[in-house]
MARLO-212691 format. One record per atom (N, C-alpha, C): residue in three letters; x, y, z. Coordinates in steps of 0.2 Angstrom, whole numbers, plus 2048, in hexadecimal, padded with zeros to 3 digits. Atoms other than C-alpha are relative to their C-alpha. Last residue first. Layout:
<nodes>
alaXYZ;...
</nodes>
This chain:
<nodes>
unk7FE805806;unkB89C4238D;unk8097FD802;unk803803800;unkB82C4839D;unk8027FB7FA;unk7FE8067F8;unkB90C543A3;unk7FD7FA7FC;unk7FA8007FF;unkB8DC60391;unk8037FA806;unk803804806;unkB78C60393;unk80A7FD7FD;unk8018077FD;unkB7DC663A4;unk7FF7FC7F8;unk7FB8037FC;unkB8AC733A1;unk7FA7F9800;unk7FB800803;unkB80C7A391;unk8057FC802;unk801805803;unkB70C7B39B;unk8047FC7FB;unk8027FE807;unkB79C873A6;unk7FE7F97FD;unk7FC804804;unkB7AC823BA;unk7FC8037F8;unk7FF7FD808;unkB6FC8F3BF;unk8057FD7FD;unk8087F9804;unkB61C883CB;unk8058047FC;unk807804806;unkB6BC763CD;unk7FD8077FD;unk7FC801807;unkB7CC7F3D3;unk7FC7FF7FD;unk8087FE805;unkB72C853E4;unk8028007F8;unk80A8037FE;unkB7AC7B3F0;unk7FD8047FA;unk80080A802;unkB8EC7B3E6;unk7F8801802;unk7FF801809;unkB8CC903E5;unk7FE7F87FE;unk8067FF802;unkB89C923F7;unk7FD7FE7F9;unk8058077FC;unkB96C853FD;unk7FB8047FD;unk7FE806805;unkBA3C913EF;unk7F97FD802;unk804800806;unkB9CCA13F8;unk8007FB7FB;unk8047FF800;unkBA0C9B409;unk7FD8007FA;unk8028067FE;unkBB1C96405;unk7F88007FF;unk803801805;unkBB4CA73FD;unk7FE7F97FF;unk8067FF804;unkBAECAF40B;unk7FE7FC7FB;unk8068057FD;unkBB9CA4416;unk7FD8037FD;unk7FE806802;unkBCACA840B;unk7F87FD805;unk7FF7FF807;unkBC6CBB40A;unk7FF7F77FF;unk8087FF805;unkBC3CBA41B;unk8008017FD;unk8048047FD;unkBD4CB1420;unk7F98007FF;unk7FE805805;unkBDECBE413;unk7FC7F7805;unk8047FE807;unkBD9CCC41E;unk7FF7F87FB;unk802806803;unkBDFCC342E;unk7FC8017F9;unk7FA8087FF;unkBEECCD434;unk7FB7FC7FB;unk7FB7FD805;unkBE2CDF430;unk8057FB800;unk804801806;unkBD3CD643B;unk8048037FA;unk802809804;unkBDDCD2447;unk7FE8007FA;unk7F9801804;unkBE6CE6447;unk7FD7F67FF;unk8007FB807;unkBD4CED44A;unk8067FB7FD;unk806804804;unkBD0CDE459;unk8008047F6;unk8087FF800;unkBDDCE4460;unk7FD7FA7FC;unk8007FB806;unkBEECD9465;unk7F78037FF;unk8017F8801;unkBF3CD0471;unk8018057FC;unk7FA7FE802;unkBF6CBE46A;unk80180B802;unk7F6804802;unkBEDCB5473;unk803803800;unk7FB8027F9;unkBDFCC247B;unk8047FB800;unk7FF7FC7FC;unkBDDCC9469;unk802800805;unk7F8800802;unkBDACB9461;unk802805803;unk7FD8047FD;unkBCBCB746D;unk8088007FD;unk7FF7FD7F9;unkBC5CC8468;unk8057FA803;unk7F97F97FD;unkBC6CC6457;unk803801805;unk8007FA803;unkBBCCB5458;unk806805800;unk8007FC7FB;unkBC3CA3456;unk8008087FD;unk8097FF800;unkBBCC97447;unk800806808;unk8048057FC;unkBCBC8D445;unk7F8802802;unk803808804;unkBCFC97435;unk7FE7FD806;unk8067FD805;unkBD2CA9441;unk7FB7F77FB;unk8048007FB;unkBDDC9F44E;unk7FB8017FD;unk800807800;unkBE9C9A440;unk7F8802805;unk803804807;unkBEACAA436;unk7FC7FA805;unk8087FC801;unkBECCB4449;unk7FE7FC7FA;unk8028027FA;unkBFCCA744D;unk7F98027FE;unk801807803;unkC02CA8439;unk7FB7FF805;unk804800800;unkC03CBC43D;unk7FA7F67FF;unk8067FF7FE;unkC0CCB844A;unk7FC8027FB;unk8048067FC;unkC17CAE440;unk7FB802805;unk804803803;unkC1BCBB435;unk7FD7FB802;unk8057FE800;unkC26CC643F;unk7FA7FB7FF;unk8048047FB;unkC33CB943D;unk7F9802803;unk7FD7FF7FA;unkC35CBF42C;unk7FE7FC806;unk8018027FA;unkC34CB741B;unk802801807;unk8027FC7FD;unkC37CC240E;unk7FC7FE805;unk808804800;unkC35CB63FF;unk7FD805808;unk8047FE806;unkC45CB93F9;unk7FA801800;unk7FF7F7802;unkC4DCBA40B;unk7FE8017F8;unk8037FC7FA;unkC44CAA412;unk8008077FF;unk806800801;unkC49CA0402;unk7FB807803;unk7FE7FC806;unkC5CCA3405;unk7F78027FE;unk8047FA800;unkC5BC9B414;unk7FE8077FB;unk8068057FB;unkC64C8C414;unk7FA8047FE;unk802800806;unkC72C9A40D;unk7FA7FC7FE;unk7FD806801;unkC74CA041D;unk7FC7FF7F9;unk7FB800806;unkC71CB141F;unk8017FC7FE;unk8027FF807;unkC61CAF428;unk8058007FA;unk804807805;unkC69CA5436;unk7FE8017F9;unk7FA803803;unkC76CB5438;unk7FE7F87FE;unk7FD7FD807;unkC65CC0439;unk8067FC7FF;unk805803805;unkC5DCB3446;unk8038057FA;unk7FD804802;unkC6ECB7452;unk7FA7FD7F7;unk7FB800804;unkC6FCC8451;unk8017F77FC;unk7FF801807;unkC5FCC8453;unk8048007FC;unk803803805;unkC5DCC0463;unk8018017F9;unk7FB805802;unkC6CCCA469;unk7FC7FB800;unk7F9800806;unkC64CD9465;unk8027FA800;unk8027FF805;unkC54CD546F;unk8037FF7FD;unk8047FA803;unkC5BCD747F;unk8027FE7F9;unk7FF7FB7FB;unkC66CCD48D;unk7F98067FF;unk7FE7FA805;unkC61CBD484;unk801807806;unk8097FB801;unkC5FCAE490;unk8038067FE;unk8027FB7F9;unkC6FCA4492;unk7FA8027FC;unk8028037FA;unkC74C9348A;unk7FD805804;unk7FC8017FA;unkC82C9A47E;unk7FA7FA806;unk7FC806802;unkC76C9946F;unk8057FD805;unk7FC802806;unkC6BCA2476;unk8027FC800;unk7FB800801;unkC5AC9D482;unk8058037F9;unk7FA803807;unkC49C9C482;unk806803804;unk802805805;unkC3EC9848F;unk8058017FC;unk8017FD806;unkC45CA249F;unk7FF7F77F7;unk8047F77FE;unkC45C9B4AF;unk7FE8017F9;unk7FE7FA803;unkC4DC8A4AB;unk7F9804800;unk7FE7FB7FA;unkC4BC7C4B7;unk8038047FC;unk8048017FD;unkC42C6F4AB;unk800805805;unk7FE8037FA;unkC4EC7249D;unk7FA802806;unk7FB7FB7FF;unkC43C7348B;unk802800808;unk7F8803804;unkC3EC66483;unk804806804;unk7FE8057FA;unkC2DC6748E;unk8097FE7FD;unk7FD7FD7F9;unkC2BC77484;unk8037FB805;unk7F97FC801;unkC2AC70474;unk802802807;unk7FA803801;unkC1EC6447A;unk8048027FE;unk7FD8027F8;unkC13C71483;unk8057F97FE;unk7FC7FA7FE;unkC10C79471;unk8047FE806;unk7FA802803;unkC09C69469;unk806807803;unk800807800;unkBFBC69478;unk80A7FF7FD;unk804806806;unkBF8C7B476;unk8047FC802;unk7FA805804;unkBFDC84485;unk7FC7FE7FC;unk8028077FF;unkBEDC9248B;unk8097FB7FB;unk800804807;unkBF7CA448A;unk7FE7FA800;unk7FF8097FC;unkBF4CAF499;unk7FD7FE7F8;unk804806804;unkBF6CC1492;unk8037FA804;unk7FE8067FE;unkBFFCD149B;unk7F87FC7FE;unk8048047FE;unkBFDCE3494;unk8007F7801;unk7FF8017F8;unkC0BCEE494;unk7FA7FD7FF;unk8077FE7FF;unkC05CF2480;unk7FE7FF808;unk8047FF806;unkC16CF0479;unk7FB804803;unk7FB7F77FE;unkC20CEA487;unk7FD8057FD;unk7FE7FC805;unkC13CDB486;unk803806802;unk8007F97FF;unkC13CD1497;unk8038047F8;unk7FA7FC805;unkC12CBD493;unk7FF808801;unk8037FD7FC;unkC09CAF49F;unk8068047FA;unk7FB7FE7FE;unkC09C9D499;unk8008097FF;unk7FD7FC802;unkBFDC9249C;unk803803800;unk801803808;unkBFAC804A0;unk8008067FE;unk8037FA800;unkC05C804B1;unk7FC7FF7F7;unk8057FF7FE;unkC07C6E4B5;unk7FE8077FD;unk802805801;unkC1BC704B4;unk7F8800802;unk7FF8067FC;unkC20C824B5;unk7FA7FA7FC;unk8058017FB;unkC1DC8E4A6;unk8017F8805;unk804808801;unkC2EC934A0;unk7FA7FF802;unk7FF8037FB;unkC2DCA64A0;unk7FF7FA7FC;unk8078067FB;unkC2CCAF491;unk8037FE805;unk8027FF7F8;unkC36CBE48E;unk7FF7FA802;unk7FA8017FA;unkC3DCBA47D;unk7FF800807;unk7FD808801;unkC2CCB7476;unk8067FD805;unk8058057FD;unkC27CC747B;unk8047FB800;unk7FF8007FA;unkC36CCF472;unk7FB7FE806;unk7F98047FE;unkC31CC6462;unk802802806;unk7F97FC802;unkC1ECCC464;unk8087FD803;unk7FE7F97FE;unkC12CBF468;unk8068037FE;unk8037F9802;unkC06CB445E;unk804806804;unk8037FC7FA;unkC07CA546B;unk7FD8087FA;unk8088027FE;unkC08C96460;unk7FF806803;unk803803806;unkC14C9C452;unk7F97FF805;unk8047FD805;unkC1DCA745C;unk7FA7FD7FD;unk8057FB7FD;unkC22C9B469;unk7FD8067FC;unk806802800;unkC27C91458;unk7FB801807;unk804802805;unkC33C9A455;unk7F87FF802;unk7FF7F77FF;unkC3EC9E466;unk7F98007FA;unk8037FE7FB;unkC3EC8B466;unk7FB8067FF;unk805803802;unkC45C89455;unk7FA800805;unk8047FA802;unkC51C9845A;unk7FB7FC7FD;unk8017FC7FB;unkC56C8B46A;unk7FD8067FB;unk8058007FE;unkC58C7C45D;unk7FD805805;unk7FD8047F8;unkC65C82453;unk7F87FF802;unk8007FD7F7;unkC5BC85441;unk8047FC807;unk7FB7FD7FF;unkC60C7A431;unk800804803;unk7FA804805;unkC52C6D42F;unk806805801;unk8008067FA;unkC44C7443D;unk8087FC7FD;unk8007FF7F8;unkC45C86434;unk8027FA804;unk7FB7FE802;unkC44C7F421;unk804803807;unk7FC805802;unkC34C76425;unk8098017FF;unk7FD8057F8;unkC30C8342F;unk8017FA7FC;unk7FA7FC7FD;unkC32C8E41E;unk8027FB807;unk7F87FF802;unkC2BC81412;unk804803805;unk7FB8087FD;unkC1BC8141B;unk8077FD801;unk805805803;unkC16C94419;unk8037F9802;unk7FC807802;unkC1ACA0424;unk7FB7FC7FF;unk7FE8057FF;unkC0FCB0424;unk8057FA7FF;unk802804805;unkC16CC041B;unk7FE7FB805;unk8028077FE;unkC16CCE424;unk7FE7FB7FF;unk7FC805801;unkC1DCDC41A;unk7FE7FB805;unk8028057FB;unkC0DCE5415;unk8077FA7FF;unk7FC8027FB;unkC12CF340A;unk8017FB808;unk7FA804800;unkC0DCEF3FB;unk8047FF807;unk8018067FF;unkC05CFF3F7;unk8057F9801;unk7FF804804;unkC0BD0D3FF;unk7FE7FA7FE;unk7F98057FF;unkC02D1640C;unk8027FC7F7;unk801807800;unkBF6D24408;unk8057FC801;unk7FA803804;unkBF7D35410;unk7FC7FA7FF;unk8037FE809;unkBE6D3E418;unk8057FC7FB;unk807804802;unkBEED3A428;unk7FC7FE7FD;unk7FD808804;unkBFED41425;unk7F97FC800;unk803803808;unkBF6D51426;unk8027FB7FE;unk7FB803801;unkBF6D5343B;unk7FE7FF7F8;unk802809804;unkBEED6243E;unk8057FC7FF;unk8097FF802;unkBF1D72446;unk7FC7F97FF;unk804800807;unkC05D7044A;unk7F7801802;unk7FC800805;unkC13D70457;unk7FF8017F9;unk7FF7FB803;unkC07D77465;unk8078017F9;unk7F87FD7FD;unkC0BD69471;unk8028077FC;unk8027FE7F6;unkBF7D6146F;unk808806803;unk8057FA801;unkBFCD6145C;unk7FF802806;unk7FD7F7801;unkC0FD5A45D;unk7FA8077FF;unk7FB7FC7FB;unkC0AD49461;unk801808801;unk8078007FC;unkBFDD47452;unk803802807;unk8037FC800;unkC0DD4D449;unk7FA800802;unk7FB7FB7FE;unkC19D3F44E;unk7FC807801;unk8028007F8;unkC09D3344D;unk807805803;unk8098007FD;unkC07D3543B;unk801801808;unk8047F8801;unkC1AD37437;unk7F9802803;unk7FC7FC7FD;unkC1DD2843F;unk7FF807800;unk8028027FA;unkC11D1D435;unk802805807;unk8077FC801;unkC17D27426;unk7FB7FD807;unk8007F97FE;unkC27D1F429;unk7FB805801;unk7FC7FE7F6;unkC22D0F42E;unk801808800;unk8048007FC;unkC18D1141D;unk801800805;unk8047FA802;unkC27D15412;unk7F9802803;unk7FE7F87FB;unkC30D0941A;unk7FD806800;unk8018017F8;unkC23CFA416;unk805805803;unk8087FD7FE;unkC22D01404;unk800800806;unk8028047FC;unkC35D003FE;unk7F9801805;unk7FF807803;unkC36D083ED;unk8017FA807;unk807807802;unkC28D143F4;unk8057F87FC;unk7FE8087FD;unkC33D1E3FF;unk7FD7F97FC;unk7F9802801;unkC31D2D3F6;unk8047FC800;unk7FF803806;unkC1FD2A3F7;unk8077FF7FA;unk7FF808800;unkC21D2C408;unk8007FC7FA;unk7FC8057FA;unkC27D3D407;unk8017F9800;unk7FB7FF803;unkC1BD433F9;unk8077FC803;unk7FF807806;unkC0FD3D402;unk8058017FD;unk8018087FC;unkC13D48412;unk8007FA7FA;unk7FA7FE7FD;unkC16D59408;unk8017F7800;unk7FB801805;unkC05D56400;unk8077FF800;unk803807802;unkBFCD5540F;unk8067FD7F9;unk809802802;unkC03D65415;unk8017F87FF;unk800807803;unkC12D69421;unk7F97FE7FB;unk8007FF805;unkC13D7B426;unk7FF7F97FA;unk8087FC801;unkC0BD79438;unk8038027F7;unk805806802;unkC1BD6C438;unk7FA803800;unk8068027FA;unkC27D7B436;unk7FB7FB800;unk8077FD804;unkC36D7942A;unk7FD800808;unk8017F67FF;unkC48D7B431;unk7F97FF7FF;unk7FF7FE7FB;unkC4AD66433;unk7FE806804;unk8057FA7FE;unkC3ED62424;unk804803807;unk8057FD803;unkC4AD5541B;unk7FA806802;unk7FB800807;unkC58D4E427;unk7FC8077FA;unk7FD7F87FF;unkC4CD53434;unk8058017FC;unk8057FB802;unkC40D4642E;unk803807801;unk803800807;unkC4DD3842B;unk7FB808801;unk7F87FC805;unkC55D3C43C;unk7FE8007F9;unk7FF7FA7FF;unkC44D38441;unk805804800;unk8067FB801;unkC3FD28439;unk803807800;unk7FE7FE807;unkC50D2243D;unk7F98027FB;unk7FB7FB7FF;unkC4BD25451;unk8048017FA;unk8037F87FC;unkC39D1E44E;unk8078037FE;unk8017FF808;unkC43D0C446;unk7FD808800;unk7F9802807;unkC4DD0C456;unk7FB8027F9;unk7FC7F97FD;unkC3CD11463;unk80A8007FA;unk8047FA803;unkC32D0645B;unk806804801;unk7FE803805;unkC42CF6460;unk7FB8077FB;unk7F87FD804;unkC44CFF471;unk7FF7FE7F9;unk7FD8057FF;unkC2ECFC474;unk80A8027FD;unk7FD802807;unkC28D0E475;unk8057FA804;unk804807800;unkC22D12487;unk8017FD7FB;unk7FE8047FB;unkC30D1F489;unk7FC7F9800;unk7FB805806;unkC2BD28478;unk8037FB807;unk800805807;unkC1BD2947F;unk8057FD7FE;unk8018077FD;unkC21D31491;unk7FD7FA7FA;unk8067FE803;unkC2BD40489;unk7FA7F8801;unk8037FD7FB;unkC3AD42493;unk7F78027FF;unk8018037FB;unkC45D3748C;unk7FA802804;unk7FC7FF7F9;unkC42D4147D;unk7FF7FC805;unk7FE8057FE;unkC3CD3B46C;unk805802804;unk803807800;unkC2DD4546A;unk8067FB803;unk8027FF7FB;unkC38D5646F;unk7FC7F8802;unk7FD8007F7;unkC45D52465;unk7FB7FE805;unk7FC808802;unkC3CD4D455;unk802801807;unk8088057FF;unkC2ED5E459;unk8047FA800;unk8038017FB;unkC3ED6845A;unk7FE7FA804;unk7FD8027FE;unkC45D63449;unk7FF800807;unk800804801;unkC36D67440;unk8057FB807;unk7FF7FF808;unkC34D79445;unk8017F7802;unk805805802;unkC2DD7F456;unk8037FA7F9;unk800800806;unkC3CD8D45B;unk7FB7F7800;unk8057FC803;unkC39D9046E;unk7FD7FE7F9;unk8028017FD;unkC49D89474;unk7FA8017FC;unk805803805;unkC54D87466;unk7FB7FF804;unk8027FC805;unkC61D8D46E;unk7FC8007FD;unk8037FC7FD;unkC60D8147E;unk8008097F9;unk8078047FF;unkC62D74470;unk7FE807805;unk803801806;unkC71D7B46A;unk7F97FF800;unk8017F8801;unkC79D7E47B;unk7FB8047F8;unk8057FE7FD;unkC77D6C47F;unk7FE8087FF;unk8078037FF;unkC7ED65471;unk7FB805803;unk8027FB807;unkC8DD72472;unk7FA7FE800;unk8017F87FF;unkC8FD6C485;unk7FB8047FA;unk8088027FC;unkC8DD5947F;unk7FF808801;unk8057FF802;unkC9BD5D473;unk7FA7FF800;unk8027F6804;unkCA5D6847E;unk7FB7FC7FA;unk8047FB7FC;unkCA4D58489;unk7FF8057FE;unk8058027FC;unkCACD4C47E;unk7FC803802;unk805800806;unkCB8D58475;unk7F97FD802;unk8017FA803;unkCC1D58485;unk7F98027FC;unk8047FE800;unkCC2D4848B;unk7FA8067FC;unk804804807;unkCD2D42484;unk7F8803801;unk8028087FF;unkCD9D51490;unk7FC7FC7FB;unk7FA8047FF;unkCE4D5F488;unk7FC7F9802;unk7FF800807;unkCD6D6D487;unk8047F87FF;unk7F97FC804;unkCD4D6B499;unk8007FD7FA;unk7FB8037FF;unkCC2D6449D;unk8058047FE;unk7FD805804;unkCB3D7049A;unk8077FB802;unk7F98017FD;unkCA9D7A4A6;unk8027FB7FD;unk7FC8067FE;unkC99D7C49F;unk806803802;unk8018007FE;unkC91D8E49A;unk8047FA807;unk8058007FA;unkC8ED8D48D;unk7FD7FF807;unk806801804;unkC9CD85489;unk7FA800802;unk8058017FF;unkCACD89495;unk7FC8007F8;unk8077FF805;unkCBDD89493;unk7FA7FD801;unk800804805;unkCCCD8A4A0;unk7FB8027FD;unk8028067FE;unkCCDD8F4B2;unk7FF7FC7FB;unk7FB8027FF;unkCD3DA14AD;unk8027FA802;unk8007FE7F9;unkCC4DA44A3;unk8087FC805;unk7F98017FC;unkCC0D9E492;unk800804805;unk8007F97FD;unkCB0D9F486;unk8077FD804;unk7FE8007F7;unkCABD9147A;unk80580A801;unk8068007FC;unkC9FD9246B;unk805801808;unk8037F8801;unkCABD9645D;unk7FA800806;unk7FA7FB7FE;unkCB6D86463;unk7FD806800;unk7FE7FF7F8;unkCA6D7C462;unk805805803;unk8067FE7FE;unkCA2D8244F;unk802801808;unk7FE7FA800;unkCB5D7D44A;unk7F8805803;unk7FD7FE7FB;unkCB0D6C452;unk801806800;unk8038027F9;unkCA1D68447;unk805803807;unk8037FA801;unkCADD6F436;unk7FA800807;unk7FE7FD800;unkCB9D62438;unk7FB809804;unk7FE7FC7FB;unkCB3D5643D;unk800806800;unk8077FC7FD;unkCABD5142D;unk802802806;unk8058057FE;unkCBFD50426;unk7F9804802;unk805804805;unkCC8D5B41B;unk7FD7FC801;unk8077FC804;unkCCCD67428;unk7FD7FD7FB;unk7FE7FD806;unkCD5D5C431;unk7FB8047FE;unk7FF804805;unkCD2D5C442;unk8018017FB;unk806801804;unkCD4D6844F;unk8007FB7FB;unk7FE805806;unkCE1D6A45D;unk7F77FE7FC;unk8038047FF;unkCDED79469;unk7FE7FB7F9;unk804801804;unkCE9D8746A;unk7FB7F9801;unk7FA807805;unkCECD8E479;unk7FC7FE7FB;unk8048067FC;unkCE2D9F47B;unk8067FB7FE;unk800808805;unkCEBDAE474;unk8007FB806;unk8068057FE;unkCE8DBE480;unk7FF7FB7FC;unk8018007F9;unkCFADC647D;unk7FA7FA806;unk8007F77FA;unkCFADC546B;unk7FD7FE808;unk7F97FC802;unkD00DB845E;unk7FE806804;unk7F8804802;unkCF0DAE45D;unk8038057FE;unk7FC7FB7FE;unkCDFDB7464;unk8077FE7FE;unk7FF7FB800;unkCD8DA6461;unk802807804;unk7FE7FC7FA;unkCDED9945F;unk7FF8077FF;unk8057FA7FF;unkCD7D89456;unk804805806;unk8007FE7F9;unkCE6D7C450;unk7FA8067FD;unk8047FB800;unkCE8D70441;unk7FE802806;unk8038027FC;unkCF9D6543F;unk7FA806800;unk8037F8800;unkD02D63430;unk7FA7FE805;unk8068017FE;unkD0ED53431;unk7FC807800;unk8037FA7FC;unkD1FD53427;unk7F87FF7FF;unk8077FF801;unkD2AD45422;unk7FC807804;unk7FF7FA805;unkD3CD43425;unk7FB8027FC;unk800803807;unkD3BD3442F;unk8008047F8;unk7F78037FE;unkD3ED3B440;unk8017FF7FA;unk8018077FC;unkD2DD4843B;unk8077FD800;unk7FB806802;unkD2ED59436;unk7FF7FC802;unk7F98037FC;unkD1FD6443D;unk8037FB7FB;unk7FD803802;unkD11D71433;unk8077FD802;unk7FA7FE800;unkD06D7B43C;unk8047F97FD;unk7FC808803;unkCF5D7E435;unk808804803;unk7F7800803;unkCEBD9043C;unk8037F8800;unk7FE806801;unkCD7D91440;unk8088017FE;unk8008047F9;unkCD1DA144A;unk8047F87FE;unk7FB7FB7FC;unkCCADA843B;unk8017FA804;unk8047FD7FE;unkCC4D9842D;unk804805806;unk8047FE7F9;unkCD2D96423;unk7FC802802;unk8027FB7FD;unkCD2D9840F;unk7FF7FD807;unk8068007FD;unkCD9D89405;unk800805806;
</nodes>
């Protein structure tokens, strides 16, 4: 196999009689102004070929090696590599100043430095950030002013044996590129015009079986964690947050990260005896398993994903039972007792657009109520004379 220039293998004995071939970068090698070499990976590795890049990127000086400029470590320190390949990063990115094209518009969106994606909840901002390796994966070099509609479905329709991803992504893509019009990234945004996959609604309410299966095989502390969902309606990291509410208080107060909006939650009756289970002189409502209060999200899920595993729970994952789904159970319940949108809305903060997309299947189930009671009052005027003359005998 052919070397890249500047590359050369050297080959050492070992005590054991064995021999090791080691890969080195140097250039000018065997003349006067030869660099030291500098130790490379195999070539048969992915390394390989990402370092050989950086070594063709750096400059020298009697002080050592520079990258764009940087001031690098000595060739020699563990460090080394580390910093030539934040250097290379950076010089990469500063070369692609000006260039508009997909890969950009992903950086730029999801930069520290861009106040959207800073208001993004961390758990958006994770399934966002494999969105958009996905998209530069696929369109990195293109332009998004060259993006059509057709492009777009095609895309998510690539996604269609899982429909809830294929929507997130297509969700992302839409606001990536509404993003990118005010910024001169694009003209229009054509995901717009796209359709989402069918099916893709993975929030399933819980049905009885589940908290029956929950109360029976759950630690008591993610049966908690549960069933503040259940009454409050609030997003899983919410939940986490809560404060105890002191004795006497009859609501309890929650700040959504989501939508930085803070709600005062009335207690239900059956809610304020779960909570009284809980120690009297504890700050935070829930707890892990240890007894502390979660640091961050992760390590609730770590633990409610190693509950789902259990075999106990087998139903949950056939059936697609997430914990998600307890809010929407919160909106379900509120809507059947005869509260409006708005009032579900200031429980479980959410619009009045996305209640009415939770509780589709609660007015479907009061229409079709209504039209039954209509149909029993007026049976006499078209009952068939076939049904009664049939009852009668």
């Amino acid at each position: 196999m052919a070397l890249p220039k500047h590359v050369h293998r050297v080959t050492k004995s070992r005590k054991d009689g064995g021999k090791t071939t080691y890969t080195f970068y140097t250039r000018g090698r065997n003349t006067e102004n030869a660099w030291p070499s500098i130790r490379l990976p195999d070539p048969l590795t992915n390394e390989f070929n990402f370092h050989l890049a950086i070594c063709d990127q750096l400059s020298r000086d009697d002080k050592g090696f520079l990258l764009g400029g940087k001031r690098l470590p000595p060739y020699r320190e563990p460090n080394f590599w580390v910093e030539a390949e934040k250097a290379f990063d950076a010089l990469m990115r500063q070369n692609r100043l000006g260039i508009r094209d997909f890969r950009a518009l992903v950086e730029a969106f999801q930069s520290e430095t861009n106040a959207v994606w800073r208001s993004l909840s961390a758990s958006t901002r994770r399934g966002y950030s494999a969105y958009g390796k996905l998209i530069i994966e696929i369109w990195g070099n293109d332009m998004p002013t060259d993006l059509t509609t057709v492009d777009a479905q095609e895309a998510i329709d690539s996604m269609s044996e899982t429909p809830a991803a294929a929507n997130q992504f297509r969700a992302y893509l839409s606001r990536l590129m509404a993003w990118g019009i005010p910024r001169g990234f694009c003209m229009i945004n054509p995901v717009s015009h796209t359709e989402k996959i069918p099916g893709g609604e993975p929030w399933t309410p819980w049905p009885d079986w589940a908290f029956e299966t929950l109360f029976r095989h759950a630690p008591s502390h993610l049966q908690m964690i549960a069933v503040s969902a259940f009454f409050t309606g609030q997003r899983q990291g919410d939940v986490l947050r809560m404060k105890r509410p002191l004795d006497g208080e009859t609501t309890i107060e929650v700040k959504a990260q989501k939508t930085k909006r803070t709600v005062w939650i009335p207690l239900h009756s059956e809610y304020r005896k779960w909570i009284e289970r809980m120690p009297a002189d504890a700050v935070q409502l829930h707890v892990g398993a240890r007894g502390l209060p979660f640091r961050s999200a992760d390590g609730f899920r770590t633990e409610w994903q190693k509950l789902m595993r259990r075999d106990e729970f087998t139903r949950f994952r056939e059936e697609r039972i997430v914990f998600h789904g307890l809010r929407k159970n919160a909106v379900i319940n509120l809507l059947e007792v005869g509260c409006t949108e708005n009032q579900v809305g200031a429980i479980c903060n959410m619009s009045p657009q996305m209640v009415q997309h939770y509780g589709r299947e609660v007015s479907l189930r009061s229409l079709a109520r209504d039209a039954m009671h209509l149909m029993e009052s007026r049976w006499a005027d078209i009952e068939p004379a076939a049904f009664r003359n049939k009852n009668r005998t």
